[in-house]
Backbone bond lengths (Angstrom), bond angles and torsions (degrees), N, CA, C in turn:
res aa  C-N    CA-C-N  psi(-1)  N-CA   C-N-CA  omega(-1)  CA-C   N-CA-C  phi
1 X - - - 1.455 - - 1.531 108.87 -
2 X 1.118 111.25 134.99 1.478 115.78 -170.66 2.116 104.87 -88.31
3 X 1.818 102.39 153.11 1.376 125.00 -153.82 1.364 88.05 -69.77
4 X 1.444 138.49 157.46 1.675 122.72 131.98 1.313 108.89 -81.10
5 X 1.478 115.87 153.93 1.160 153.51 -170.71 1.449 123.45 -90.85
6 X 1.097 124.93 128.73 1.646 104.76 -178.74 1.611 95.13 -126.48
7 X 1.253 113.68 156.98 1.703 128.46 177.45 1.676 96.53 -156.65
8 X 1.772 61.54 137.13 1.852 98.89 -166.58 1.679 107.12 -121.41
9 X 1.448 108.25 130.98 1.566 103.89 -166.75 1.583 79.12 -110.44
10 X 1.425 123.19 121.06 1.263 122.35 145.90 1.830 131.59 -126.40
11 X 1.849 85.28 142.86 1.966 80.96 -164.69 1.750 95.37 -87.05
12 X 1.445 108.89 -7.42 1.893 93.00 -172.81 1.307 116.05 -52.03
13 X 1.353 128.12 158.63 1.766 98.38 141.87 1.868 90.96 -110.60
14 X 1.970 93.57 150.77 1.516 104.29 148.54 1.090 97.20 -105.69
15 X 1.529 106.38 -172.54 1.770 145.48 145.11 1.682 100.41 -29.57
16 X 1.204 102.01 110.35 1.546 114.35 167.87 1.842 111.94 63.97
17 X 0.992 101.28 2.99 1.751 103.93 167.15 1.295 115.67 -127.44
18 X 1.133 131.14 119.60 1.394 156.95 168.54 1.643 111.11 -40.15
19 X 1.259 143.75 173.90 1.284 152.99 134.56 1.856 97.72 -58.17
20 X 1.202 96.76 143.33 2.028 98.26 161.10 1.941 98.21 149.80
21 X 1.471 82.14 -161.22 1.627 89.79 -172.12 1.424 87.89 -121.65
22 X 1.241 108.70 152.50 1.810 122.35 -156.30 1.634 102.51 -158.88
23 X 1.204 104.35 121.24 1.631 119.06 164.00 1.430 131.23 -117.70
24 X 1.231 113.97 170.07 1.900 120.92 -162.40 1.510 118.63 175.49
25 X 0.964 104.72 130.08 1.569 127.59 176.40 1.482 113.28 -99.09
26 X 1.273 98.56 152.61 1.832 97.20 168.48 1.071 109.54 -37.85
27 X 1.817 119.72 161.13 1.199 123.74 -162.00 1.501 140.97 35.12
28 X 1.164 100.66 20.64 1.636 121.69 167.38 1.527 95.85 -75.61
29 X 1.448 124.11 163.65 1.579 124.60 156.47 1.379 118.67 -45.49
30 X 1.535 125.14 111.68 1.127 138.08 -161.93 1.751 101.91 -85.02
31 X 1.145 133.22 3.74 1.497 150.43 -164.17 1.511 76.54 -101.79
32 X 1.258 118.87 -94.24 1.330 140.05 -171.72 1.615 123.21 -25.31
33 X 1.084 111.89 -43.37 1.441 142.41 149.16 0.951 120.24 -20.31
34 X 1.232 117.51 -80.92 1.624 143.60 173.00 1.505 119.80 -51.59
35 X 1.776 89.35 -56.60 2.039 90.91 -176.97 1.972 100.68 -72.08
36 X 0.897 126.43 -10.50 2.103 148.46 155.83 1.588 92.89 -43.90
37 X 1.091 101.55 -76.36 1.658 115.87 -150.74 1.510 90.83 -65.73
38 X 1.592 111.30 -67.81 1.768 93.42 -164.99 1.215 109.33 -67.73
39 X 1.604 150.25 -43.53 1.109 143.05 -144.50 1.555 124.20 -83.63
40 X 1.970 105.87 -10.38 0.974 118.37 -165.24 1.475 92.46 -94.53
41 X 1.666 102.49 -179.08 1.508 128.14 -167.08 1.667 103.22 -91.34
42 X 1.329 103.27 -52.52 1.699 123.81 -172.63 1.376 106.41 -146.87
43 X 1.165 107.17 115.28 1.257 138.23 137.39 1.738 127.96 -46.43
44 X 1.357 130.33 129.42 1.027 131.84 149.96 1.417 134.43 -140.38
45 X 1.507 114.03 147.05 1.868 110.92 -178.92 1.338 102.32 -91.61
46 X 1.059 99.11 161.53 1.308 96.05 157.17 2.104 109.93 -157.20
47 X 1.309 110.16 103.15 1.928 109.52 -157.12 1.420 99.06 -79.13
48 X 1.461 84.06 163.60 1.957 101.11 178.10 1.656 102.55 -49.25
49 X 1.421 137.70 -40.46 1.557 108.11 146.16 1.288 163.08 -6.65
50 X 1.626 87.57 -55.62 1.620 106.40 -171.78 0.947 125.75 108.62
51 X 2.189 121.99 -20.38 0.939 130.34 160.92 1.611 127.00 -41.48
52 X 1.184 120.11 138.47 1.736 129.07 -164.32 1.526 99.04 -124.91
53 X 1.610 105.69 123.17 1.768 110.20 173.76 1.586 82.86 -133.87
54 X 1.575 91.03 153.27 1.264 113.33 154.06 1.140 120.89 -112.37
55 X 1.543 106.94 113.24 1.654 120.03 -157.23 1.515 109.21 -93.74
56 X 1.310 103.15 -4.33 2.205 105.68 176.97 1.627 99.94 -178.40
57 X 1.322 91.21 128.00 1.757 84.54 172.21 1.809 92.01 -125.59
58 X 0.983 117.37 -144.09 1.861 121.11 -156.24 1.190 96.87 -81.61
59 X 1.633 140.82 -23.50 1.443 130.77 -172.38 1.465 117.78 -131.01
60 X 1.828 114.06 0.32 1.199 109.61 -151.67 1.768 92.87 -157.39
61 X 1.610 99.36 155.81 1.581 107.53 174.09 1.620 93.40 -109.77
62 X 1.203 104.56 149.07 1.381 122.76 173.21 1.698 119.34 -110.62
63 X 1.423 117.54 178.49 1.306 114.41 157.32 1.501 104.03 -170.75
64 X 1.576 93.83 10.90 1.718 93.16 174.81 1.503 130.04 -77.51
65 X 1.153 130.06 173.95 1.596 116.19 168.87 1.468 131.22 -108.30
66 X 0.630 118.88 119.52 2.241 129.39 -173.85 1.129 106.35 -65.31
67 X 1.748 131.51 -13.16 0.929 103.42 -158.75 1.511 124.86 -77.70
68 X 0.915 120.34 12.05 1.840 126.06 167.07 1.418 115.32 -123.33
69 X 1.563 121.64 16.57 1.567 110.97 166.06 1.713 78.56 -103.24
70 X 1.912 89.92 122.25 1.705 92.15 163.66 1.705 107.83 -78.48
71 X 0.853 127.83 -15.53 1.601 108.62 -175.32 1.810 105.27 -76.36
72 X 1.885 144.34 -36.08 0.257 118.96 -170.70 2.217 109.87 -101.86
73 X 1.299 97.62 20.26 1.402 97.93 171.13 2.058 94.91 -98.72
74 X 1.053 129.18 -50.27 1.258 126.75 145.49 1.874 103.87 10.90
75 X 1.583 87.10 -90.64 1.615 91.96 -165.61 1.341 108.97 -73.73
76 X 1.899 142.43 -5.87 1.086 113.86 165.13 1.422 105.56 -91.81
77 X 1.369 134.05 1.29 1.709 134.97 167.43 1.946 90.80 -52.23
78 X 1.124 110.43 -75.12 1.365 114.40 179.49 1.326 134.75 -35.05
79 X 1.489 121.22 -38.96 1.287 160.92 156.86 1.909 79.48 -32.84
80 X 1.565 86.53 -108.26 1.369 115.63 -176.11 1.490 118.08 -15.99
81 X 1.190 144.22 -41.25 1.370 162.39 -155.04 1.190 97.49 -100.33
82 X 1.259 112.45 -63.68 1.958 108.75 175.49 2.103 104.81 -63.86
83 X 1.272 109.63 -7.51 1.550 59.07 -153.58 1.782 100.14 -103.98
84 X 1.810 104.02 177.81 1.639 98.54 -175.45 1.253 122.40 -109.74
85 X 1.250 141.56 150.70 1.153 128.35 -154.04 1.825 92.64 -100.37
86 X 1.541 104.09 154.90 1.135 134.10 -173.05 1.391 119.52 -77.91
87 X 1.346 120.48 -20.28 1.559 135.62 -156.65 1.869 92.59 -95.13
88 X 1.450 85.80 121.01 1.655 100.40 -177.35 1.528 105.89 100.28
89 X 1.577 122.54 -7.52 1.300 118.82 -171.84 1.431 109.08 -72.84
């Protein structure tokens, strides 16, 4: 059964992480993960389904699912395509 995925759009920069959109699965660097999750703007899941939540955007935690507002599956198609995965980082 396949991992879900999470992608993280962040504009900060830290120490050794760039601005960009960034993804990771279990067993990715669990350090990396974390400074992902808080530092970014929006958050997104996305499960071995296919189902899409937006789990935090700039003011708010989520747990709902996008997957039928096309405007905001739209912007995680975009998300998704830009972003780089973390594994090996």
């Amino acid at each position: 059964m396949a991992d879900s995925t999470y992608y993280c759009r962040m504009n900060k920069h830290l120490p050794d992480i760039e601005p960009g959109v960034y993804s990771y699965r279990k067993g990715d660097d669990p350090v990396l993960q974390l400074l992902l999750r808080l530092h970014s703007d929006t958050v997104w899941w996305q499960g071995p389904k296919g189902g899409v939540k937006v789990i935090k955007d700039k003011y708010f935690l989520h747990q709902e699912y996008i997957t039928k507002n096309e405007e905001l599956m739209k912007e995680f198609m975009w998300v998704k395509l830009q972003s780089q995965s973390i594994k090996g980082a």
